[in-house]
N, C-alpha and C positions, 0 to 999 in steps of 0.2 A: 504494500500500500504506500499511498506519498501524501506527507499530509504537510500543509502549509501551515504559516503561521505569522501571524500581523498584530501590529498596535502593539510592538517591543514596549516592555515597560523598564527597559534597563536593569533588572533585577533576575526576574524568574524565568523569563524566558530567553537570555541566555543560556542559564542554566539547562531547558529544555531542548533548545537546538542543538547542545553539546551532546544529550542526553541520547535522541534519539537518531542524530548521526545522517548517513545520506538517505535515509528518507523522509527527511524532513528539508523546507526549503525555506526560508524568509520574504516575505512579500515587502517590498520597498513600499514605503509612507507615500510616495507620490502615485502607485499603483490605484488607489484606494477610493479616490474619486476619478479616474481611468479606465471605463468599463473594460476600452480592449486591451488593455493591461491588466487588467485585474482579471479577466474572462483567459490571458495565457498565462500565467501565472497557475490559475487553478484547473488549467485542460488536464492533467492526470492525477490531478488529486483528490483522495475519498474521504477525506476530513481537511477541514478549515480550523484551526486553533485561534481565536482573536483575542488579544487581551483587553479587556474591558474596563477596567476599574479607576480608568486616569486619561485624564482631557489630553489628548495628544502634545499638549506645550507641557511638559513638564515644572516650569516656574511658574504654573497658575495653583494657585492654593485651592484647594478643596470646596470651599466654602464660596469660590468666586462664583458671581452669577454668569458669569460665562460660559461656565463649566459644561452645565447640560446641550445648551447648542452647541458648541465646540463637540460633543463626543458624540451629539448625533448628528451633523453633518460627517465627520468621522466614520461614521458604524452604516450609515445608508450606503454608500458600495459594498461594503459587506453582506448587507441584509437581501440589496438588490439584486446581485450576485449570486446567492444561497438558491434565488425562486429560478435564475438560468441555469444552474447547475445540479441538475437531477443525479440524487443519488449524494448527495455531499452530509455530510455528518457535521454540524458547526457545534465548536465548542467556545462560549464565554466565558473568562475567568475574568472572576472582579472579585470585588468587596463584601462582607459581610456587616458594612457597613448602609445597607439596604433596609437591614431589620432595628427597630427602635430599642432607644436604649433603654437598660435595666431590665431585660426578659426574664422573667421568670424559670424558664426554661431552657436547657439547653439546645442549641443551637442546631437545625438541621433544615433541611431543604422545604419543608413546613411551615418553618417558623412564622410570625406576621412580618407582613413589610413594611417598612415605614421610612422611608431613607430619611437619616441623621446630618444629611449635608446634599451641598448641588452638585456634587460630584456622582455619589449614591444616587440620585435624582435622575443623571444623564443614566447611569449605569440600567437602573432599573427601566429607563423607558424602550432602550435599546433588549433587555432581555425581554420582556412583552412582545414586541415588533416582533425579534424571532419566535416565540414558542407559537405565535398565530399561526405561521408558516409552516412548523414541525409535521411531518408526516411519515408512516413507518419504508417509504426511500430517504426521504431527507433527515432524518432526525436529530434533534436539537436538546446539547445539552447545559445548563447551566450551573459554573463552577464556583462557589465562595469560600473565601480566604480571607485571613488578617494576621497578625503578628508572625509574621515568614520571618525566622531565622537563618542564616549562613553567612558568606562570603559570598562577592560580586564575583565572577568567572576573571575577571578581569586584574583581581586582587586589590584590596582598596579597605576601607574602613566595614566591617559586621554591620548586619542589618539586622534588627529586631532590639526587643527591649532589653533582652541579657546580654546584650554586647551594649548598651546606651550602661547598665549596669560596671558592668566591666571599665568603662571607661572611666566612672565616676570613680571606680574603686582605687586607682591611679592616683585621685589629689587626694583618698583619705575618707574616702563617707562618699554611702551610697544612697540616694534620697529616694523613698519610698511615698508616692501619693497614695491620699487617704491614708484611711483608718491600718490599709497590709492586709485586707480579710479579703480584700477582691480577688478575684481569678481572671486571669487571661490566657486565651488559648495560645499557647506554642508548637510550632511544626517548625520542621527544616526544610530548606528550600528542594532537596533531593528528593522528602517524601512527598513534597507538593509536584514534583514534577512525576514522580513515580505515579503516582495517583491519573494525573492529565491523560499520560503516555498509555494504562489499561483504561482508563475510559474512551480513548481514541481507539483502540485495537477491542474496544468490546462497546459499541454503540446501544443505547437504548430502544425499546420495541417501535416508539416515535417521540415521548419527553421526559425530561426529568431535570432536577434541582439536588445539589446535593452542597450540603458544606464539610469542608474539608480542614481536618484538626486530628486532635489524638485523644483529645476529652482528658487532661491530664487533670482534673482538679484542684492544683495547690495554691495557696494563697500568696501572693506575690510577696507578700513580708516575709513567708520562708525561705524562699529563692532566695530574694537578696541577702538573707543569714547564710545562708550556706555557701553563697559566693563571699561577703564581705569575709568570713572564718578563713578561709581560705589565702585570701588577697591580706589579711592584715588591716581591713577598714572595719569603719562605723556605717553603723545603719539610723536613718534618721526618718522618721516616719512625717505625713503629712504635708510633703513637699508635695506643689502644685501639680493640679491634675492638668495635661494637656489635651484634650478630648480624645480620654480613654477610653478603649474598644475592651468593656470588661465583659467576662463571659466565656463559656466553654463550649464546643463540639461536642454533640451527640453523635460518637463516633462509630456506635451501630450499625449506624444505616452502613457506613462506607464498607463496615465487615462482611455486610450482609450482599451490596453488591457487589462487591471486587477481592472480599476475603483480605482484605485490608491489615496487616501489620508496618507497624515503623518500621523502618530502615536505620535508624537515627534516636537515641533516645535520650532522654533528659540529663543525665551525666554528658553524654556526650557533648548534648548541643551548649551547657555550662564550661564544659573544657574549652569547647573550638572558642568560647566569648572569651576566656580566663586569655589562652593564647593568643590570643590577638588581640588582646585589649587595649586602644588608641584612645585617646582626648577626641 
């Protein structure tokens, strides 16, 4: 199979093009609104990967009101594309920042929606558009993520919260928002891609939703104790929240479709932050 992939978000999907080697191809950004560019680009491909979750200018903050036209002028050759391309498999990865904050519940393809931002906004109107379309040749899957931990492909400063940790632990104290009782989901960027790569090579009957995590439950206070122990720092609780994505993976489902274990697990993904811990 050949499956393409668009709307780089500089992060994961490099990771994924590494991942799944020559048969996977990158669609260039000016492709995108370029039917007959974008129409060869996809002539032998059975899956479309787009990445969803970010207004193609990467210096627009989240919350700009620009955000949403920006990613759906963005995602309409995608979309337009999917209805001329019989047989194509689209998969959206974005944000779990779609679903309102404070759930009750954990996290899964179910969940309510409620996007938290104008980014979430565009995200969500583009995933609608597609699942209208979904049909058992075309089918349409949609993929959510947040606190993606790793290294850039490229090598460069950790992404995620245990590396933001790690770095603090450098001057001496690591500052913990809120109370420390919250939970945040963590995955590594490998098993975010692992996960993409079986749901490309095992498509659904015609739709689905799924959120992608490890449901690891612990409270961020203990994390940062067990890092700070480690590192020789203090831990300082109630340091400002910057619109935290709090909450876990109902990691069930993912077992239940894809038979789903980590690749990657939580010592580990504390080590890779410890060692490479930059300002």
């Amino acid at each position: 199979m050949r499956i393409a992939v668009s709307g780089n978000d500089g992060f994961i999907a490099p990771h994924l093009l590494e991942m799944l080697g020559d048969v996977a191809s990158e669609i260039p950004s000016e492709a995108l609104d370029n039917p007959r560019l974008l129409d060869g680009a996809l002539a032998s491909c059975t899956c479309l990967i787009h990445f969803n979750g970010h207004p193609p200018n990467s210096e627009i903050e989240r919350n700009d009101p620009d955000a949403p036209r920006l990613m759906k002028e963005w995602a309409r050759g995608i979309l337009d594309a999917k209805k001329r391309h019989q047989g194509l498999h689209l998969i959206l990865v974005g944000s779990l920042r779609v679903h309102p904050e404070y759930v009750d519940e954990r996290f899964s393809g179910e969940t309510t929606l409620s996007p938290r931002d104008a980014t979430a906004e565009g995200q969500l109107w583009v995933e609608e558009r597609a699942l209208e379309n979904a049909t058992e040749d075309s089918p349409v899957s949609i993929l959510r993520v947040s606190n993606v931990h790793g290294l850039p492909v490229g090598g460069g400063k950790g992404r995620g919260y245990l590396h933001s940790f790690a770095g603090e632990a450098l001057t001496g104290w690591i500052g913990v928002p809120g109370d420390g009782q919250g939970m945040k989901e963590i995955i590594h960027v490998a098993d975010v891609c692992s996960i993409i790569a079986e749901v490309a090579h095992s498509p659904p009957p015609t739709r689905e939703a799924l959120a992608m995590g490890n449901g690891w439950a612990t409270p961020i206070s203990e994390l940062a104790e067990a890092m700070a122990s480690k590192m020789g720092a203090d831990v300082q609780m109630w340091a400002p929240e910057k619109d935290e994505l709090w909450g876990v993976v109902e990691v069930g489902y993912l077992k239940e479709r894809l038979e789903y274990e980590p690749m990657v697990g939580m010592e580990d993904i504390i080590q890779e932050a410890m060692a490479n811990a930059s300002f």
